[in-house]
C-alpha positions as CSV (number, residue, x, y, z in Angstrom):
1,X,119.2,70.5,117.0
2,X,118.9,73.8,119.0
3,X,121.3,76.1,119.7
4,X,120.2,76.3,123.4
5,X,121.0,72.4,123.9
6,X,123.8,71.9,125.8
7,X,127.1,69.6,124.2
8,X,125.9,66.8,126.0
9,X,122.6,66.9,125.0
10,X,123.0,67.1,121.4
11,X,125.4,63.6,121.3
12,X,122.7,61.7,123.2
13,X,120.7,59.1,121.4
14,X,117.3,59.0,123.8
15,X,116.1,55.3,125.1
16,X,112.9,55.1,122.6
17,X,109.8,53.0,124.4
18,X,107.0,50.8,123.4
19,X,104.4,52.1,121.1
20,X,101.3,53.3,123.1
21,X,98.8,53.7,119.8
22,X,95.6,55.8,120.2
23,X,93.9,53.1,117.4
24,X,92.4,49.8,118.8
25,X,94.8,46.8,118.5
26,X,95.6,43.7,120.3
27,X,98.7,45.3,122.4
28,X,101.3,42.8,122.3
29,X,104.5,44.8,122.8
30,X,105.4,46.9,126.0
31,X,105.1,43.8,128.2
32,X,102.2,45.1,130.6
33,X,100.0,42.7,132.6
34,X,97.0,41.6,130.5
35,X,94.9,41.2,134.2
36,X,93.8,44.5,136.6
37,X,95.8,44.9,139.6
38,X,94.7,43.4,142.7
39,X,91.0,44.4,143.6
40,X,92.2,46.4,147.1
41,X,94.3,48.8,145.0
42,X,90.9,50.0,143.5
43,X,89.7,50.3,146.7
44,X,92.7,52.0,147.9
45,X,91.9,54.5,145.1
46,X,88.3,54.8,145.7
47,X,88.8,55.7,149.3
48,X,91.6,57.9,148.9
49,X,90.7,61.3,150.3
50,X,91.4,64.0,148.2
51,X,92.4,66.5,150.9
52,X,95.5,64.4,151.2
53,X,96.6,65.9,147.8
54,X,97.7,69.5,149.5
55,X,100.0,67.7,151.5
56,X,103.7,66.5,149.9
57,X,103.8,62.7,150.6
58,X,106.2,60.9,153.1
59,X,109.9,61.7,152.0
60,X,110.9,58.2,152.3
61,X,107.6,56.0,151.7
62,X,108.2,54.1,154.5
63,X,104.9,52.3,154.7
64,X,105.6,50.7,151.7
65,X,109.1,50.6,152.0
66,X,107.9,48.4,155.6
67,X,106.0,46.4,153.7
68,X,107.9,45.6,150.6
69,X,111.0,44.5,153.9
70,X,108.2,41.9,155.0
71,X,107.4,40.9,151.7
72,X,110.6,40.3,150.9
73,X,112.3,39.1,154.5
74,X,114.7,42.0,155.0
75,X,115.5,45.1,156.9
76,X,113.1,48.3,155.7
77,X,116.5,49.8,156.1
78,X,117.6,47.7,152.9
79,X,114.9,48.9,150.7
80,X,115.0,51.6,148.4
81,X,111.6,53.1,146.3
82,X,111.7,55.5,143.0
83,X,109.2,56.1,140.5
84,X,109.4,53.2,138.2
85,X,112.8,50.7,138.3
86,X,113.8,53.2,135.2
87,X,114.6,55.8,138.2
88,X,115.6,53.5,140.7
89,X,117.9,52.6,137.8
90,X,119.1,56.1,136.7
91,X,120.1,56.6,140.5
92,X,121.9,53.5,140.6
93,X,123.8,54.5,137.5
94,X,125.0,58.1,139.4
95,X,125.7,56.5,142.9
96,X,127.6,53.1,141.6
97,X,128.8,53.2,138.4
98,X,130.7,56.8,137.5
99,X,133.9,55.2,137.8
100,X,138.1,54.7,136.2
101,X,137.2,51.7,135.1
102,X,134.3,50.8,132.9
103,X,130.6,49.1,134.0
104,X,130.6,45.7,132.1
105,X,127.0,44.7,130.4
106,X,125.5,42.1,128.0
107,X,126.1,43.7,124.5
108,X,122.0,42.7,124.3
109,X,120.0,43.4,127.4
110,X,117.5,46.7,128.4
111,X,118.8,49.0,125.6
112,X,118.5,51.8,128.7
113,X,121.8,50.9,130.1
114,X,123.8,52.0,127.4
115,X,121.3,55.0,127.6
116,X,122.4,56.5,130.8
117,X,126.1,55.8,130.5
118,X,126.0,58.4,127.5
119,X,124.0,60.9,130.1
120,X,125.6,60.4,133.3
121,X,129.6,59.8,131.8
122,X,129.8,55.9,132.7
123,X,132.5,54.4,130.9
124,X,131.5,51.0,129.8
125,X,132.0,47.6,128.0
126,X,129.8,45.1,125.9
127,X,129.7,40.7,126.7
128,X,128.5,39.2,123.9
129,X,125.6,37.0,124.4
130,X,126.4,33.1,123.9
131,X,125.5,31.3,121.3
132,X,122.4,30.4,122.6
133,X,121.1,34.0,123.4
134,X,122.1,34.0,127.3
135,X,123.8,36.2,129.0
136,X,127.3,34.7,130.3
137,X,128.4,35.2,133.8
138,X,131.3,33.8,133.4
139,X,132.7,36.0,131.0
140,X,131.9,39.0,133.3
141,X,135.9,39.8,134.6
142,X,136.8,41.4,137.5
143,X,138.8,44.2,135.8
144,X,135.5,46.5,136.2
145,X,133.9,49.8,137.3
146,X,130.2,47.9,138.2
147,X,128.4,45.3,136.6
148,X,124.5,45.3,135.5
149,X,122.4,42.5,134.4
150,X,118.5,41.9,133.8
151,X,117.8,38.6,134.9
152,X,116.0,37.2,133.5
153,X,117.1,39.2,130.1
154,X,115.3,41.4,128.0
155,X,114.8,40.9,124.8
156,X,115.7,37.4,125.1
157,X,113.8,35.6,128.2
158,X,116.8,33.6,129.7
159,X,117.3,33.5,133.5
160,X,120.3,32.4,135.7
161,X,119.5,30.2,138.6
162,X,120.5,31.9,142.0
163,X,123.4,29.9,142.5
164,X,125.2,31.0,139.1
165,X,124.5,34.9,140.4
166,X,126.2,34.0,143.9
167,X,129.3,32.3,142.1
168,X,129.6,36.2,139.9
169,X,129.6,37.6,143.4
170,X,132.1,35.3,144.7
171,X,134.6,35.9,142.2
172,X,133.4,40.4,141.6
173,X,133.6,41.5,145.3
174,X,135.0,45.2,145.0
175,X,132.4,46.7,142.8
176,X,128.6,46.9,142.8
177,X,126.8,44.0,141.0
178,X,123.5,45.3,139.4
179,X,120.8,42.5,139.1
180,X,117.9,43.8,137.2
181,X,114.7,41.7,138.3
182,X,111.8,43.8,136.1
183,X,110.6,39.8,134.8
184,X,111.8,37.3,137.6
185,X,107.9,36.5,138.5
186,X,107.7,34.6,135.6
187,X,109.5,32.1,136.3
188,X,113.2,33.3,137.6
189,X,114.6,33.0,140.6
190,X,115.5,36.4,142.3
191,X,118.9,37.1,143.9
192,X,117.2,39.0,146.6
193,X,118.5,36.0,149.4
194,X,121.9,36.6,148.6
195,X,121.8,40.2,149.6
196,X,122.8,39.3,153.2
197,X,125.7,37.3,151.8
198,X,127.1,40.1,149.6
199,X,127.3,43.7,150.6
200,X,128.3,44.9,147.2
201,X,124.5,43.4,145.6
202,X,121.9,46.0,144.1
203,X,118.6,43.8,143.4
204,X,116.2,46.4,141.2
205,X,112.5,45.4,140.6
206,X,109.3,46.6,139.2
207,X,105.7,47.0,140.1
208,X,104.5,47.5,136.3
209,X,105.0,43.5,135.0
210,X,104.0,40.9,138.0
211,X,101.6,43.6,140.0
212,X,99.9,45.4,136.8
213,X,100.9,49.0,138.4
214,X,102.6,50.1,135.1
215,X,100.4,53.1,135.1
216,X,101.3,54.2,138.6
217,X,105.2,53.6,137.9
218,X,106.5,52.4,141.0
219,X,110.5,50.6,141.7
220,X,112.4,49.5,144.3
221,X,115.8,48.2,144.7
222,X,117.2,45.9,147.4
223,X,120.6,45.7,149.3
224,X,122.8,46.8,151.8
225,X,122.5,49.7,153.9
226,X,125.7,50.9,152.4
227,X,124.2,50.6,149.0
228,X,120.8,52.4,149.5
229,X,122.1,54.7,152.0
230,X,124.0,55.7,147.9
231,X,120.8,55.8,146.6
232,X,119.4,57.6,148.7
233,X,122.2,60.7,148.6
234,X,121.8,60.7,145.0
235,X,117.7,60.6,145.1
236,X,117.8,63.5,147.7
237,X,120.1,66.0,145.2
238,X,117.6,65.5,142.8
239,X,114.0,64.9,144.1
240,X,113.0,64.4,148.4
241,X,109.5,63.2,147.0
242,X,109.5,60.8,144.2
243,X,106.4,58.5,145.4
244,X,103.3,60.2,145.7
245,X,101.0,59.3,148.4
246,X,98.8,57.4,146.3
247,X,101.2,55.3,144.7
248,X,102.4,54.4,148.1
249,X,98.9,53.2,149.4
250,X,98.5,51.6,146.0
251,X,101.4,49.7,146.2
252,X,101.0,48.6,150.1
253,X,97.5,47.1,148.5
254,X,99.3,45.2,146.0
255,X,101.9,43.7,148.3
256,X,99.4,42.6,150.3
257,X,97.4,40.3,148.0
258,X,99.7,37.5,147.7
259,X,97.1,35.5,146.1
260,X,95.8,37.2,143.6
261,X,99.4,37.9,142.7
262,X,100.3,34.4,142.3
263,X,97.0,33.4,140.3
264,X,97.6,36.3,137.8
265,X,101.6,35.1,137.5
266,X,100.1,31.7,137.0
267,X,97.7,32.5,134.4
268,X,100.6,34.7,132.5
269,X,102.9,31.4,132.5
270,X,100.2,29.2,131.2
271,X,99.3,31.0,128.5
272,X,102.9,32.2,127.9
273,X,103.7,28.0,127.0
274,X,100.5,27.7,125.4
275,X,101.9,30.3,123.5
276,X,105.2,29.0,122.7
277,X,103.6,26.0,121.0
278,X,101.5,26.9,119.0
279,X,104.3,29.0,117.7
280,X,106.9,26.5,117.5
281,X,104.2,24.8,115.4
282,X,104.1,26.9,113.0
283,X,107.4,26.5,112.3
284,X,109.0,29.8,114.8
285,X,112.0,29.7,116.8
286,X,110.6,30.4,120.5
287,X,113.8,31.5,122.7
288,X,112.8,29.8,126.4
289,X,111.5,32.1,128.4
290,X,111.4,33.3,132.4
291,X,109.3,36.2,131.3
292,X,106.1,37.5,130.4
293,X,107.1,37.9,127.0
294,X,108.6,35.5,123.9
295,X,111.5,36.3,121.8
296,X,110.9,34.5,118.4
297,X,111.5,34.5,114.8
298,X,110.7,32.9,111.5
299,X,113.1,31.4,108.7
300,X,110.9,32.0,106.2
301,X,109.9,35.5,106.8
302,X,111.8,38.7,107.9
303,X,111.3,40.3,111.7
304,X,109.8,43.3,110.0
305,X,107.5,42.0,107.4
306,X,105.9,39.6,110.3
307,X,105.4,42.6,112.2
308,X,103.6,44.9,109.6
309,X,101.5,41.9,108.7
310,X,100.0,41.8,112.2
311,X,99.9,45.2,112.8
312,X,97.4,45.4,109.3
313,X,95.7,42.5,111.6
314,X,95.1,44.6,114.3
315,X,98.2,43.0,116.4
316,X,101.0,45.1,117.8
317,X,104.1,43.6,118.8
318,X,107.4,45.0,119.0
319,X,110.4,44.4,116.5
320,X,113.5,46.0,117.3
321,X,115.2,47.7,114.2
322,X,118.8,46.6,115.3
323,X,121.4,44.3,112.9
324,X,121.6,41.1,115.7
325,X,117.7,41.3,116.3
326,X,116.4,42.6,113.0
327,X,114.6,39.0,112.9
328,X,113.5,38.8,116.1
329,X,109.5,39.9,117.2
330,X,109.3,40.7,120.9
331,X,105.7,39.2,121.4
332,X,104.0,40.3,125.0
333,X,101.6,37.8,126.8
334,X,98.1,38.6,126.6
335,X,94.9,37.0,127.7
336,X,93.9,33.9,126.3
337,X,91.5,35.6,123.7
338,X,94.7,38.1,123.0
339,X,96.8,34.9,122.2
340,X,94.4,32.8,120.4
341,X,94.0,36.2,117.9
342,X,97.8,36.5,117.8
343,X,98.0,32.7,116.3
344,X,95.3,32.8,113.9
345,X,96.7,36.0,112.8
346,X,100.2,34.2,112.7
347,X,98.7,31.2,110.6
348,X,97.0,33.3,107.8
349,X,100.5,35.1,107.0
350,X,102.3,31.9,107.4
351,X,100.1,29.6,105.8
């Protein structure tokens, strides 16, 4: 550690990502979309003129912001854009959550929440998963500071219907309730319709799963004016131009090919069950999943061993080094081809 680090510094414990390996391998485990995004974004980036660069982009994206409101069937006024949910996130966690009483989370969810409570001072407390992996709302109390949520969950794929979210809200009306929506195109069901409903509701979301912009890095969030006029304070002390101008065209080309979006979302969901048997065939416990991802594991064999056995196949998942998930694989959804090696691969080291 360096001298020159500030106190806080030194205690933190950084948010470590996904692998991105320089070798070739069948990429299995930073959940990215295994299809291109929509074909107008290339052409948005083709056409692009380069002159544009000199100038700083608009302040507050509203193009996009416009469209995601239409998209979405709310005011532009109730939408919010950062660079990537992680920021729209890290805002949220300075505007909502710095509070007397603590911000309650699932004891196993996006390992970034606990993350930026050590860097921005947020007080908070752990719910234990059930006992079937899910996240339970009910044991959410109202004695609370904020309350954040991905659903569905990350690692482990399980989504609340929309009514279960509304009932939370019912019950947790004098602090902000986070919903964290990076994988609800796979199946979820968002909680963006309850916004209207519930003044104290921050819906987050991602263009990097569902729309294949990973690359660009490109979030929003959702809510009342109340709520993102918060966000917006915050992203102003910090950075007036977080969107560049050609992620905002980029992401205006995406919105706008509802199709393509739907096929890709389709093709993920297919494989992702096609998937999920193959594996339960071979003898793996397949957590059901709303995501783009499946959270498994093996009786027979430990998390790790599974996961160097594939990697010397040329497979890359992700295993998470932690006591409750040491077992666990964290297997992305890949093409068809992607999958099909990921079994065979499977069935030589389980044979």
């Amino acid at each position: 550690m360096s001298k020159f680090w500030s106190p806080a510094v030194r205690e933190l414990t950084p948010y470590v990502p996904g692998e991105q390996p320089r070798e070739r391998l069948v990429k299995l485990n930073t959940n990215e979309n295994p299809y291109p995004p929509a074909p107008g974004v290339e052409q948005t980036l083709r056409d692009f003129p380069a002159d544009h660069l000199r100038l700083y982009p608009d302040p507050s994206a509203t193009a996009l912001r416009e469209a995601l409101a239409e998209e979405y069937g709310v005011a532009t006024e109730q939408v919010f854009v950062g660079n990537g949910s992680d920021e729209v996130l890290a805002l949220a966690f300075q505007a909502f959550f710095r509070q007397p009483r603590p911000l309650l989370m699932p004891a196993i969810s996006y390992s970034f929440y606990p993350v930026y409570c050590k860097l921005y001072d947020v007080a908070y407390r752990s719910v234990a998963l059930d006992d079937q992996w899910r996240v339970p709302l009910t044991a959410f109390d109202t004695n609370n500071g904020g309350i954040v949520f991905a659903n569905p969950n990350a690692p482990t794929g399980h989504g609340h219907p929309r009514k279960a979210i509304a009932a939370l809200l019912e019950r947790n009306t004098e602090s902000v309730v986070l919903v964290d929506e990076a994988y609800v195109d796979f199946g979820g069901e968002s909680a963006i319709p309850l916004v209207e409903r519930f003044p104290n509701l921050l819906v987050t979301g991602t263009f990097s799963k569902s729309r294949s912009l990973a690359g660009l890095r490109l979030g929003f969030a959702i809510g009342s004016r109340e709520l993102i006029e918060g966000l917006e304070r915050v992203k102003d002390s910090f950075n007036s131009f977080p969107i560049d101008s050609i992620t905002i065209k980029a992401g205006i080309a995406a919105l706008r090919d509802r199709a393509y979006f739907d096929a890709c979302r389709e093709r993920v969901i297919t494989t992702r069950e096609w998937t999920r048997r193959q594996l339960e065939t071979l003898g793996f416990e397949v957590l059901p999943s709303q995501t783009n991802f499946l959270f498994v594991r093996h009786d027979a064999y430990q998390g790790n061993m599974l996961f160097d056995a594939l990697r010397e196949r040329g497979i890359l998942v992700r295993h998470f080094n932690k006591e409750a998930l040491s077992d666990f694989l964290r297997i992305s959804i890949g093409t068809d081809d992607e999958m099909t090696s990921l079994v065979e691969a499977l069935e030589a080291v389980c044979r």
